[in-house]
N, C-alpha and C positions, 0 to 999 in steps of 0.2 A: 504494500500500500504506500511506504511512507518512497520506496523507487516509482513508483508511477506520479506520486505528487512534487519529486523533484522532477522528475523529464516532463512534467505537465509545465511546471514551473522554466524550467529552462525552455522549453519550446515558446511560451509566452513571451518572455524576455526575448527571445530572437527574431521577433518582430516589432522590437524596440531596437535591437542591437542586431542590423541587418548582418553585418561581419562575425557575430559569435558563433561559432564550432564547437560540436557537442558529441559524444560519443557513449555508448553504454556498455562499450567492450572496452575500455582501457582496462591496462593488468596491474597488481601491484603485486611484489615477491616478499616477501618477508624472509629472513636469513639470519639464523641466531645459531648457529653453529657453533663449535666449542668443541675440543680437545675429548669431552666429556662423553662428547652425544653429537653425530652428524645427524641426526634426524628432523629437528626441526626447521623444516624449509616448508614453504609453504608458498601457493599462486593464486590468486583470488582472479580472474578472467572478466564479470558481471560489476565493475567500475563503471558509476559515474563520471562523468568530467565532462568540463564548459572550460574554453576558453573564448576571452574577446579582445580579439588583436588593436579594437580602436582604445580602448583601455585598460589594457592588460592585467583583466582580472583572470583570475584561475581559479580549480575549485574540483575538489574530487570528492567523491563521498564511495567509502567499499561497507557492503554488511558481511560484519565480521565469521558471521558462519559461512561467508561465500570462500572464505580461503582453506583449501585443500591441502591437505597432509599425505602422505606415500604411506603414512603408519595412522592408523583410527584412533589409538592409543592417544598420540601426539593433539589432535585434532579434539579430542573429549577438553583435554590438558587447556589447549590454550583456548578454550571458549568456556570455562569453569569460571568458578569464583578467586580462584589463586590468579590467574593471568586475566581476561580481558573480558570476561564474563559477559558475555554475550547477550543475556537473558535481558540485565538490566544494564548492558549498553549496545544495544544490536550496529550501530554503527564506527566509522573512524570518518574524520571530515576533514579536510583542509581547504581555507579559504584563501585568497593570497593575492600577491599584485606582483608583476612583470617590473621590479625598479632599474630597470637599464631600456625603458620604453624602444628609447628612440634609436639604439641599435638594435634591435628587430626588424627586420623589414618585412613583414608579411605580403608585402607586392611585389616580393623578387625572392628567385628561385635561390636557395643557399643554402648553409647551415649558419647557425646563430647559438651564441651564448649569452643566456639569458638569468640575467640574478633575480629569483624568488625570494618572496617575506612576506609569511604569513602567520596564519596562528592552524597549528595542528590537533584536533580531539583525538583524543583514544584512550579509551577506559574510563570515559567520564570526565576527564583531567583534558583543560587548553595551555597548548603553552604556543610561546610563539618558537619558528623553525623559521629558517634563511638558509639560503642554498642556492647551489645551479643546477639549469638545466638546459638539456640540449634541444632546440627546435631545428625541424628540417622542414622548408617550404619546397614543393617541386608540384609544378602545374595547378596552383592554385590548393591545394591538400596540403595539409598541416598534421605533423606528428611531432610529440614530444618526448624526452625520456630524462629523467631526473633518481640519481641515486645518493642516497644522504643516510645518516645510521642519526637515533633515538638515544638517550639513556633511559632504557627502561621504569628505574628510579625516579626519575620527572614524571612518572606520569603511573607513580603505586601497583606496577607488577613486580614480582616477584622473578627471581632471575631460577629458580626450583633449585636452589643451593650448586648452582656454579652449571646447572645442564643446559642453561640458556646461554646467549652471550650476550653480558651486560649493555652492550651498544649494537645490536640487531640492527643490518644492512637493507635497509629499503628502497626496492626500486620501483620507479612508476613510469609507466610507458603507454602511449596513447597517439592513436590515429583518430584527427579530429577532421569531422565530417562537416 
């Protein structure tokens, strides 16, 4: 319900914001790996995302039970009440703005490095997150790809006594339509 009221929501705005790209396949990977435990890797495929090239906002939203595990074990783990408890937070959201606007060109075919700053939810917990990421424009089509790591600890998950990895590697990648 609450993915059909944001693509309801984004499709609305995109007839305000004739330039904004939206997609509901972006991926996010999750990657907490550790010495301890290769197991926690995870791909969530069913990502929101909006971006609007006239004013460089951005915005993804993933529901947390969308992220798949290789092990079922792992996958109970990180949507329980120790990790990111999915019940009473079904989603992760980030909102954010494009601050290097005007080296972007989204009128001309290239790759582009773009500084992000935003504020990232997950598990209940906003904090804010800065970073890059990569845009490639070719034939008018826009994909992005942004990889950045959390401290877990900001934001009250539990690292399960050293099986997680304290700063969890996330990527997010997205063909925007």
């Amino acid at each position: 319900m609450k993915k059909a009221l944001l693509i309801l929501a984004l499709a609305t705005t995109g007839t305000v914001f004739a330039q904004k790209k939206t997609t509901t396949s972006a991926t996010v990977k999750f990657d907490a790996t550790t010495k301890l435990d290769a197991l926690p890797v995870a791909e969530n495929k069913t990502v929101v995302a909006a971006i609007d090239p006239k004013t460089g906002t951005v915005a993804f939203e993933a529901q947390i039970k969308g992220f798949q595990f290789g092990n079922p074990m792992m996958q109970e783990h990180f949507n329980g009440p120790k990790w990111l408890d999915s019940e009473k937070n079904p989603t992760s959201t980030f909102k954010g703005k494009i601050t290097n606007l005007g080296e972007v060109k989204f009128d001309k075919d290239g790759s582009y490095t773009a500084d992000i700053a935003g504020d990232l939810t997950l598990a209940g917990t906003t904090k804010p997150l800065t970073g890059k990421a990569t845009i490639v424009v070719k034939g008018g089509a826009v994909s992005a790809t942004s990889d950045f790591t959390i401290k877990l600890a900001d934001y009250s998950i539990s690292n399960a006594g050293g099986k997680l990895a304290d700063e969890p590697k996330i990527t997010v990648s997205a063909d925007f339509k």
